[in-house]
N, C-alpha and C positions, 0 to 999 in steps of 0.2 A: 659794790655800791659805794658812791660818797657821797658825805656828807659833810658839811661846812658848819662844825663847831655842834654845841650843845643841844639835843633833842630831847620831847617829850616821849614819844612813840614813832614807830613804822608803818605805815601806811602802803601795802600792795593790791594793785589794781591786776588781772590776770581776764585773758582773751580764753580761755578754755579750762571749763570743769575739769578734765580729768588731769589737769597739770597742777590745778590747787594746792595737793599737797605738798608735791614736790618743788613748788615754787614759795611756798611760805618756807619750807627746811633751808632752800638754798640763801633766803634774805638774812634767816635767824643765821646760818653760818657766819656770811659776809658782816654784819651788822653786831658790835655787841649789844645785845639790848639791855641787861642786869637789870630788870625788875620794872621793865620798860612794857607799854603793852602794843601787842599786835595787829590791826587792824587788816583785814582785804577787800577790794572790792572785787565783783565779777561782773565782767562786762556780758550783758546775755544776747545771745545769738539772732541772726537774722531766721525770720520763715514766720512757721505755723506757731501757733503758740501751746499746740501739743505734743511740739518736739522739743519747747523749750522745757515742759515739763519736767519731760528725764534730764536736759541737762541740770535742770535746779536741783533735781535728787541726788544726780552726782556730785555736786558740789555739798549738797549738803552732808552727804557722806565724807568728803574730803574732809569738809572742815569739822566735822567730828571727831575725827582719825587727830586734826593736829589739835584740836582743843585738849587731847588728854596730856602731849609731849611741849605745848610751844605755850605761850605768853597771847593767845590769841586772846583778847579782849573785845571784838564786834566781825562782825561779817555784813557785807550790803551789796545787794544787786543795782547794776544802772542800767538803763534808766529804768527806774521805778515807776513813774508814769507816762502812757503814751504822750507821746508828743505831734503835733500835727507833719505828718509824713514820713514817723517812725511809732510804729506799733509794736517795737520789742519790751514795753513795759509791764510789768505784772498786775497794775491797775491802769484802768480804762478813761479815759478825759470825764466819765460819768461818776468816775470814782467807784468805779464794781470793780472787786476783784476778782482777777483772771485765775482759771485753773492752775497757770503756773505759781503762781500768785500762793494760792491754797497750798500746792506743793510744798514751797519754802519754809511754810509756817506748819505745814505738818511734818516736815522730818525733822527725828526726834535728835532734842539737844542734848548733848554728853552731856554725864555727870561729872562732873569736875573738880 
């Protein structure tokens, strides 16, 4: 990774749940962070949105795994709300939220 001069924090975007963790290890290597915090986003998948379920669980496990070893400071799914002609968001143009939705918010956050 580069970077051009003085940061606040890191900020990683990732295409697949089950890469999560090992995609946050590989930035914190590349990257010195020293007391810097961690952010990721997760892009969530095309389909049904009870497939997206399990990916949300997996990542929420992911980022459990690295909130106990890394500098992880926030996690966020995009898009968070549907948008007209992509329905991959976890709340609905009505603002209900989707079972995936509930998923995210119900896997449990490390103690840290």
């Amino acid at each position: 990774a580069e970077r051009g001069g003085p940061f606040d924090g890191l900020g990683v975007r990732g295409g697949h749940e089950s890469d999560t963790l090992g995609l946050l290890h590989r930035a914190v290597d590349e990257v010195e962070l020293t007391d810097k915090p961690l952010t990721v986003t997760y892009a969530l998948p095309t389909g049904r949105d009870a497939d997206r379920e399990l990916a949300i669980e997996r990542f929420g496990q992911q980022i459990a795994e690295a909130a106990a070893g890394l500098p992880l400071e926030a996690a966020f799914v995009t898009p968070t709300f549907d948008l007209l002609g992509d329905e991959r968001g976890i709340i609905t143009r009505d603002r209900d939220l989707k079972d995936s939705g509930r998923m995210l918010f119900e896997t449990p956050s490390p103690s840290v």
